[in-house]
Backbone bond lengths (Angstrom), bond angles and torsions (degrees), N, CA, C in turn:
res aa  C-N    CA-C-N  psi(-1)  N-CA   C-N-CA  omega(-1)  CA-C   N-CA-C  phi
1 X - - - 1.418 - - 1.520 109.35 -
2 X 1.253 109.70 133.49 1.329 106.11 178.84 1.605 127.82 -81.23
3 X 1.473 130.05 167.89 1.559 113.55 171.05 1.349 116.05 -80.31
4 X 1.078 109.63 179.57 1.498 130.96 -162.05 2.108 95.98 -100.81
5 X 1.523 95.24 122.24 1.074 99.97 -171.69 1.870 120.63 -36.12
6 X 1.660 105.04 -53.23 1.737 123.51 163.97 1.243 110.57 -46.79
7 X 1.513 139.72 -46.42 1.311 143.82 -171.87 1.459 94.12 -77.52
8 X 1.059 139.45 -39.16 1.592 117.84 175.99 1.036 136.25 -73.57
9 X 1.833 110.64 -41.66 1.664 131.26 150.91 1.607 108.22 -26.41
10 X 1.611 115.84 -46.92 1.553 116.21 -159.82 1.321 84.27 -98.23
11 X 1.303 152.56 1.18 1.467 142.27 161.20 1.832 101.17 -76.37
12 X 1.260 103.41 -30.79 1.619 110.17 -161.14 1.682 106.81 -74.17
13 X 1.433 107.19 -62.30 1.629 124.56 172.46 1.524 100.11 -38.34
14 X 1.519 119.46 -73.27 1.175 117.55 -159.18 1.499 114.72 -58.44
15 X 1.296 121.17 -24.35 1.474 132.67 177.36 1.427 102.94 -55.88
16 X 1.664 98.61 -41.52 1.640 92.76 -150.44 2.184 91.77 -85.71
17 X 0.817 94.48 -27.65 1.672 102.02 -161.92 2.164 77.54 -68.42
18 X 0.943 104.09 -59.09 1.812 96.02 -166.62 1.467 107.43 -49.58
19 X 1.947 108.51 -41.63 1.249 89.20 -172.52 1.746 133.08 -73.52
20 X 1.890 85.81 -20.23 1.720 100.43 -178.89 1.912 93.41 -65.12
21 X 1.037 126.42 -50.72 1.387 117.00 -174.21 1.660 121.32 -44.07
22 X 1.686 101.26 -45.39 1.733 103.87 -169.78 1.800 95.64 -58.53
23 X 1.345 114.55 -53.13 1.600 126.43 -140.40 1.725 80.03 -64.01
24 X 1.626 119.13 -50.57 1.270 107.36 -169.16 1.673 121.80 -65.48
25 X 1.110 104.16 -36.83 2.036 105.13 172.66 1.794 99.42 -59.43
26 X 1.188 107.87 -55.58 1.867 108.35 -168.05 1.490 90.89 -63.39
27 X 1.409 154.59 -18.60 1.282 144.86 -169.69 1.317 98.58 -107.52
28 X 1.612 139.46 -34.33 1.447 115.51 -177.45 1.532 103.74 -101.81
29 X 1.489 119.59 12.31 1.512 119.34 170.04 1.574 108.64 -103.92
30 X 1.448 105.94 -0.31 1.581 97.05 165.15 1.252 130.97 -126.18
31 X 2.065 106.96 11.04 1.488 135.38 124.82 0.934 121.43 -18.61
32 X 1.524 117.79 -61.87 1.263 134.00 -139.01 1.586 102.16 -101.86
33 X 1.247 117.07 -57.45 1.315 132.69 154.48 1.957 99.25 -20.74
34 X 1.102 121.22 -84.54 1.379 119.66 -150.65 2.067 98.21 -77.42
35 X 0.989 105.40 -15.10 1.872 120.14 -173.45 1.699 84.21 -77.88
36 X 1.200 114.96 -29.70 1.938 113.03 -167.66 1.155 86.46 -69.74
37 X 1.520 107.64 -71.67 1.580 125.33 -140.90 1.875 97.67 -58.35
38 X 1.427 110.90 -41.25 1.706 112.69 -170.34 1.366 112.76 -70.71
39 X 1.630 112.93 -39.46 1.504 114.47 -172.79 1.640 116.82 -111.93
40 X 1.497 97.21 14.22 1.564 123.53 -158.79 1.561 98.80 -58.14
41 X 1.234 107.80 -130.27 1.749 131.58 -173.24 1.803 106.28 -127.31
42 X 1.442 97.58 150.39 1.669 87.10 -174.23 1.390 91.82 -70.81
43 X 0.887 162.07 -2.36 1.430 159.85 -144.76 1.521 98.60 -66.19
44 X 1.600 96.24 -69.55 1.435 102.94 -166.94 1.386 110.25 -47.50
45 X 1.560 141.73 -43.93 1.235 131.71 172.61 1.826 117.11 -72.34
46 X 1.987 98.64 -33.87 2.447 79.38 172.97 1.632 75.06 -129.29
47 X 1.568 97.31 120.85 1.476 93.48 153.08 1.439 140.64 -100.74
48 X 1.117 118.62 133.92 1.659 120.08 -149.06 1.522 108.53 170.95
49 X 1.698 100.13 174.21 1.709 94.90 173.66 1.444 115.76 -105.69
50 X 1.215 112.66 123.72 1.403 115.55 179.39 1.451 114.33 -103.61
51 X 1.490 122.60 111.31 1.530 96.80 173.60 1.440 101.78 -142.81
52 X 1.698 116.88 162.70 1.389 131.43 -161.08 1.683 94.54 -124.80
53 X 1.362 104.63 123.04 1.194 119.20 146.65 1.444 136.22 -86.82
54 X 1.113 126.81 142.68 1.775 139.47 -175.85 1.173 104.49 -83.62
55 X 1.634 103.47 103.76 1.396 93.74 -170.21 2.283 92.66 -103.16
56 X 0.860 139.01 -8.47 1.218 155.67 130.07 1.731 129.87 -164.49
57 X 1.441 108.58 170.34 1.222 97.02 -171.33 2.203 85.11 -152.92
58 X 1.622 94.79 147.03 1.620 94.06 -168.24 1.582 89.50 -115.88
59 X 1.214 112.36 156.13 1.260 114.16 165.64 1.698 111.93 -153.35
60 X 1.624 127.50 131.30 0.997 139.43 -153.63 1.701 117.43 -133.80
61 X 1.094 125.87 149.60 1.716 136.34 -144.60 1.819 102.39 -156.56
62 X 1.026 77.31 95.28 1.993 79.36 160.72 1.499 104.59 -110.10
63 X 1.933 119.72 149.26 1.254 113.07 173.78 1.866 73.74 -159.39
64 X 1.383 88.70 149.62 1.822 102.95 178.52 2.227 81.02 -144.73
65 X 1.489 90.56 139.69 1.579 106.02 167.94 1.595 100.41 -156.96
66 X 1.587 87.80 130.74 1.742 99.74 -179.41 1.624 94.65 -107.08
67 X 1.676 95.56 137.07 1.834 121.40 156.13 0.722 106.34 -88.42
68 X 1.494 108.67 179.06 1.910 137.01 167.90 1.342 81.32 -137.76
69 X 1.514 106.67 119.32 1.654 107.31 -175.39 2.003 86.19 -141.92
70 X 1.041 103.06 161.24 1.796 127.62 -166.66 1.391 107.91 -122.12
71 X 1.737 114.01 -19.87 1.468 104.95 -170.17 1.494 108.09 -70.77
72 X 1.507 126.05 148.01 1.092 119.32 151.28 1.211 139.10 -90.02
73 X 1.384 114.00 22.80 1.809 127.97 152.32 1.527 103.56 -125.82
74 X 1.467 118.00 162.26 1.305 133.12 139.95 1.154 133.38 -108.69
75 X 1.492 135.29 91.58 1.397 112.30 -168.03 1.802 99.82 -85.14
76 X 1.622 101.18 150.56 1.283 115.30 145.80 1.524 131.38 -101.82
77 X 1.217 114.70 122.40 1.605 114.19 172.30 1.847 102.33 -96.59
78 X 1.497 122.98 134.19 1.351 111.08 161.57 1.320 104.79 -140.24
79 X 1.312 114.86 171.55 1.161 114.84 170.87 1.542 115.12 -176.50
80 X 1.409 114.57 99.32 1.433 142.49 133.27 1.362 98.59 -176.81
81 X 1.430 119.93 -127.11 1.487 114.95 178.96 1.068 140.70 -87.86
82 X 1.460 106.25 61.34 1.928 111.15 -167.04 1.508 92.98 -101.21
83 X 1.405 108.48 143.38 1.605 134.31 169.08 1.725 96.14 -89.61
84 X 1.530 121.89 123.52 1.184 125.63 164.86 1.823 117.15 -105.66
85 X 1.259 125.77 123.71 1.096 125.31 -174.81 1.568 105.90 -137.18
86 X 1.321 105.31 127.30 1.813 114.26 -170.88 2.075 98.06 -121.24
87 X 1.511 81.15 122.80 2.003 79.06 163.53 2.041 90.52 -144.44
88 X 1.322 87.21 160.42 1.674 96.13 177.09 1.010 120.91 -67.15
89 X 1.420 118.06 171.42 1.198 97.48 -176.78 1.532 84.71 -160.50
90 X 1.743 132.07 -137.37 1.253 128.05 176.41 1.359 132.96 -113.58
91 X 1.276 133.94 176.18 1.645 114.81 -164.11 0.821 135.37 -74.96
92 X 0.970 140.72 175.36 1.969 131.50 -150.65 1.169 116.30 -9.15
93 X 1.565 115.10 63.46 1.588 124.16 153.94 1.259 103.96 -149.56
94 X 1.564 113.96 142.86 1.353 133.46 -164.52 1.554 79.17 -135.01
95 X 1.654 89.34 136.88 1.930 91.34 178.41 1.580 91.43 -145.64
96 X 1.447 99.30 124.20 1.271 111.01 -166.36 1.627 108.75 -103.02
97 X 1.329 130.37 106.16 1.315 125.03 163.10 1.463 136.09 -104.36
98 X 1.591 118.33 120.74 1.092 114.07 -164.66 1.408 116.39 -104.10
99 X 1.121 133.98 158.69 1.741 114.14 167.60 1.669 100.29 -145.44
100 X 1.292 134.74 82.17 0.986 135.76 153.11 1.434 134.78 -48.24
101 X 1.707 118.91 137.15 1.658 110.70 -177.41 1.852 101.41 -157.39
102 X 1.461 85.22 133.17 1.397 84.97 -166.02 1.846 96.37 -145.06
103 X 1.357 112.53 140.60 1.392 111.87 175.02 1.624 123.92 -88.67
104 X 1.338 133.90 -158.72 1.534 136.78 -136.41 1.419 101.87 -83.91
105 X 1.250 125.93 -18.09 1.810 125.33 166.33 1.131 102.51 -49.23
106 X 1.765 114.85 -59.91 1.489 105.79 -147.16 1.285 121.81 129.11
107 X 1.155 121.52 154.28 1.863 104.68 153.83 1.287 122.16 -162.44
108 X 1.467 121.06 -176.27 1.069 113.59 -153.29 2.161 107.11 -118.97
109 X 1.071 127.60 112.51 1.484 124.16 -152.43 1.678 101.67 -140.96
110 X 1.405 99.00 110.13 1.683 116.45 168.01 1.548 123.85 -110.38
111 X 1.127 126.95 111.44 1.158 125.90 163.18 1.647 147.27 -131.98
112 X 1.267 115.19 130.41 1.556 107.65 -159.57 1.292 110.45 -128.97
113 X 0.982 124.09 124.12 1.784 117.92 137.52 1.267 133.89 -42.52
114 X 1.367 146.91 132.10 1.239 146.18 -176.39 1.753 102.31 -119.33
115 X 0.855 113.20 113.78 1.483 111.29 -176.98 1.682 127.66 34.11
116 X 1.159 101.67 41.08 1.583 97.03 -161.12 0.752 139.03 123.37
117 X 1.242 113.72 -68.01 1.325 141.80 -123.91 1.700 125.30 -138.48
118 X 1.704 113.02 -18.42 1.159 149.28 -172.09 1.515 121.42 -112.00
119 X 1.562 122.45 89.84 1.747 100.60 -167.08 1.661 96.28 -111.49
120 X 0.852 89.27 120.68 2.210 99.20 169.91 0.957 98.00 -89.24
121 X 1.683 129.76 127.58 1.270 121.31 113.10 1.638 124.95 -96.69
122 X 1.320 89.21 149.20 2.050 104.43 157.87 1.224 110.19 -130.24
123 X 1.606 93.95 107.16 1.258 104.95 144.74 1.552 158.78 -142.27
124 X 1.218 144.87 149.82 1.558 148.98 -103.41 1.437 103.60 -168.26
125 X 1.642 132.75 137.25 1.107 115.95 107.47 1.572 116.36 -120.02
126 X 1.588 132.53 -158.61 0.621 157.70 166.25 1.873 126.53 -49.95
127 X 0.840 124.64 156.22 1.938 117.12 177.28 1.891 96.63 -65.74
128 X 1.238 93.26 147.92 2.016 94.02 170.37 1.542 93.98 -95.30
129 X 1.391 77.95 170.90 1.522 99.67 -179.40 1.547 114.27 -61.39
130 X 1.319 116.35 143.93 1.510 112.68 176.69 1.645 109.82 -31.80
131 X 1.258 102.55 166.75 1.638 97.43 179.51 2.013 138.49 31.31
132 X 1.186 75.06 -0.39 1.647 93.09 -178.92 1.289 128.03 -91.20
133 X 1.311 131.39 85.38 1.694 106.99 -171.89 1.773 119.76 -81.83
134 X 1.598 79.71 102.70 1.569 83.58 169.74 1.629 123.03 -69.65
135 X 1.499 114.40 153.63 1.274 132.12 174.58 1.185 113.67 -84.57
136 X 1.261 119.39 133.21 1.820 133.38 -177.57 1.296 113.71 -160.77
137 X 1.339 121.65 90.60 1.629 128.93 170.82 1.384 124.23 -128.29
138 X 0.985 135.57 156.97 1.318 129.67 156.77 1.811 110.20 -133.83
139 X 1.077 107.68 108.71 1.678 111.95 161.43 1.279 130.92 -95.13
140 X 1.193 103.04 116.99 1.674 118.77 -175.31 1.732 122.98 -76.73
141 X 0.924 165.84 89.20 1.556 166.87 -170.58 1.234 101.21 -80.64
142 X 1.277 141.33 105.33 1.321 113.62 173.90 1.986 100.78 -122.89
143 X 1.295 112.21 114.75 1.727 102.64 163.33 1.376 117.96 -104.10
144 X 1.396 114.14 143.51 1.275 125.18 -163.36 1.258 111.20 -141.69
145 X 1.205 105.35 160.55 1.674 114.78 -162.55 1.510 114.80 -71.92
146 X 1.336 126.27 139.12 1.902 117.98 -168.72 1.558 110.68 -35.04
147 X 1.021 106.70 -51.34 1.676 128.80 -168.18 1.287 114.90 -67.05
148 X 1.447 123.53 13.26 1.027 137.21 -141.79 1.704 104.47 -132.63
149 X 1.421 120.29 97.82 1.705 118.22 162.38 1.133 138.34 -63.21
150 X 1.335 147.29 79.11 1.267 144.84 -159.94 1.486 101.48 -67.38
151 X 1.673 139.91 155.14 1.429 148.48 -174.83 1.297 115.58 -165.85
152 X 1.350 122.42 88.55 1.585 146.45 174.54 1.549 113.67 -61.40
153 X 1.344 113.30 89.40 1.438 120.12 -173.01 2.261 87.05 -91.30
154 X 1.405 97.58 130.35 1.576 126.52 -166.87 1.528 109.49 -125.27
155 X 1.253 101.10 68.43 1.886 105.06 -172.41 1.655 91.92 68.06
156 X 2.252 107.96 -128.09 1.342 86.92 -163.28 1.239 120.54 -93.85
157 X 1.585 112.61 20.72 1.577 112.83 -154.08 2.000 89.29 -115.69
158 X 1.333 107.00 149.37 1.331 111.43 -175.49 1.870 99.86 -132.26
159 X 1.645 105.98 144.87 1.665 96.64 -166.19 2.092 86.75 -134.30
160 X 0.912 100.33 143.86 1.804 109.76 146.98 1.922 96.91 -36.44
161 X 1.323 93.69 157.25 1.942 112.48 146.51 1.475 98.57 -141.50
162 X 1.240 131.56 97.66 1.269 154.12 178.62 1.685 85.93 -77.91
163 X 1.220 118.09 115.68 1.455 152.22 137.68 1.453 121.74 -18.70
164 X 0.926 135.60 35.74 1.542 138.60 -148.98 1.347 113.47 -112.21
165 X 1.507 106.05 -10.44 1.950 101.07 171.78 1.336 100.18 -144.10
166 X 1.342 135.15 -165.40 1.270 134.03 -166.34 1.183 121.57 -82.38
167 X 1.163 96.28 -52.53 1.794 102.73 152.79 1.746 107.46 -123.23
168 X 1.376 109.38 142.76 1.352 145.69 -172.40 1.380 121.60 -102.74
169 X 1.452 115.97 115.20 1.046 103.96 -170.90 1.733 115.40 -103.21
170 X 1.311 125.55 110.09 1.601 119.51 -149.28 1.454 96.48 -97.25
171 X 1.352 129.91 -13.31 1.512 116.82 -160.12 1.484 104.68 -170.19
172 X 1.242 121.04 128.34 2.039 116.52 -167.17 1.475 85.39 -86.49
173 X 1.330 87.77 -170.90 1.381 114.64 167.05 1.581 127.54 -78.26
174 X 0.865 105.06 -22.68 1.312 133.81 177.25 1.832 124.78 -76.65
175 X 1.351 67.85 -11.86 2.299 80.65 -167.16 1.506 115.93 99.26
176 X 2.077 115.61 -25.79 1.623 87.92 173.96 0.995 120.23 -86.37
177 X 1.835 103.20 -177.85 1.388 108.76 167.15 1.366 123.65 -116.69
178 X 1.813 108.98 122.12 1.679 80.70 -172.31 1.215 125.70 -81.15
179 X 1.425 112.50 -172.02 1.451 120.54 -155.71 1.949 86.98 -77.54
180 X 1.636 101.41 167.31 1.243 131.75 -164.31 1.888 91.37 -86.28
């Protein structure tokens, strides 16, 4: 007895749908196979354990941004290891240059304006690695207009930076301030 024209059609489809399926798994599983082996791990050519330790790594940030500012003070607040340095510069422009550097921990850096007139920094990083001396600074540039009072707030004590050489040094790295 022969089949039924529909019963063979649905023998035919399903053939073809199973066979397009096998050819495609055996063709993108032996993609993948040679995509391993080419872009794989050196393993497959030395096998073994290879591993790299961090023994340090530096990483460094310059940013300069000029205002048009009216106040006739600037205070700075900072606090961890920012270098503050003030020289003049021209009128109603405050040009702020920063150069941050910090090693393979990381770190941690806040800074704001407060109306103007108010510049916070925080800054931080992390412990270095045993035996490692990590890098952590932040240097401040700041030029400001003649007319202009600079005021280094130092935790709770706040001082003048009287302008007296070309460049001024208002605040170490360290947190002091030197003498006038």
């Amino acid at each position: 007895m022969a089949m039924p024209r529909n019963i063979r059609l649905l023998w035919r489809v399903w053939g073809t749908v199973l066979t397009a399926v096998t050819v495609g798994v055996v063709a993108l599983t032996a993609w993948a196979q040679i995509a391993e082996y080419r872009h794989g791990t050196y393993e497959r050519v030395q096998p073994g354990v290879y591993g790299a330790e961090l023994l340090s790594a530096e990483s460094r940030e310059s940013t300069t941004v000029v205002y048009r500012i009216g106040t006739p003070v600037v205070i700075v607040e900072a606090d961890g290891p920012v270098k503050v340095n003030v020289s003049r510069g021209e009128r109603e422009r405050l040009t702020v240059r920063r150069e941050l550097a910090w090693g393979a921990r990381g770190r941690e850096f806040h800074q704001e304006w407060e109306g103007g007139k108010v510049l916070r920094i925080t800054y931080s990083c992390p412990a270095p690695f045993a035996g490692s001396p990590d890098l952590c600074s932040a240097d401040y540039h700041l030029t400001v207009p003649p007319d202009v009072r600079v005021v280094v707030a130092n935790g709770t004590a706040t001082r003048d930076c009287p302008l007296t050489r070309a460049v001024t040094v208002c605040r170490t790295a360290d947190g002091g301030v030197p003498a006038a």
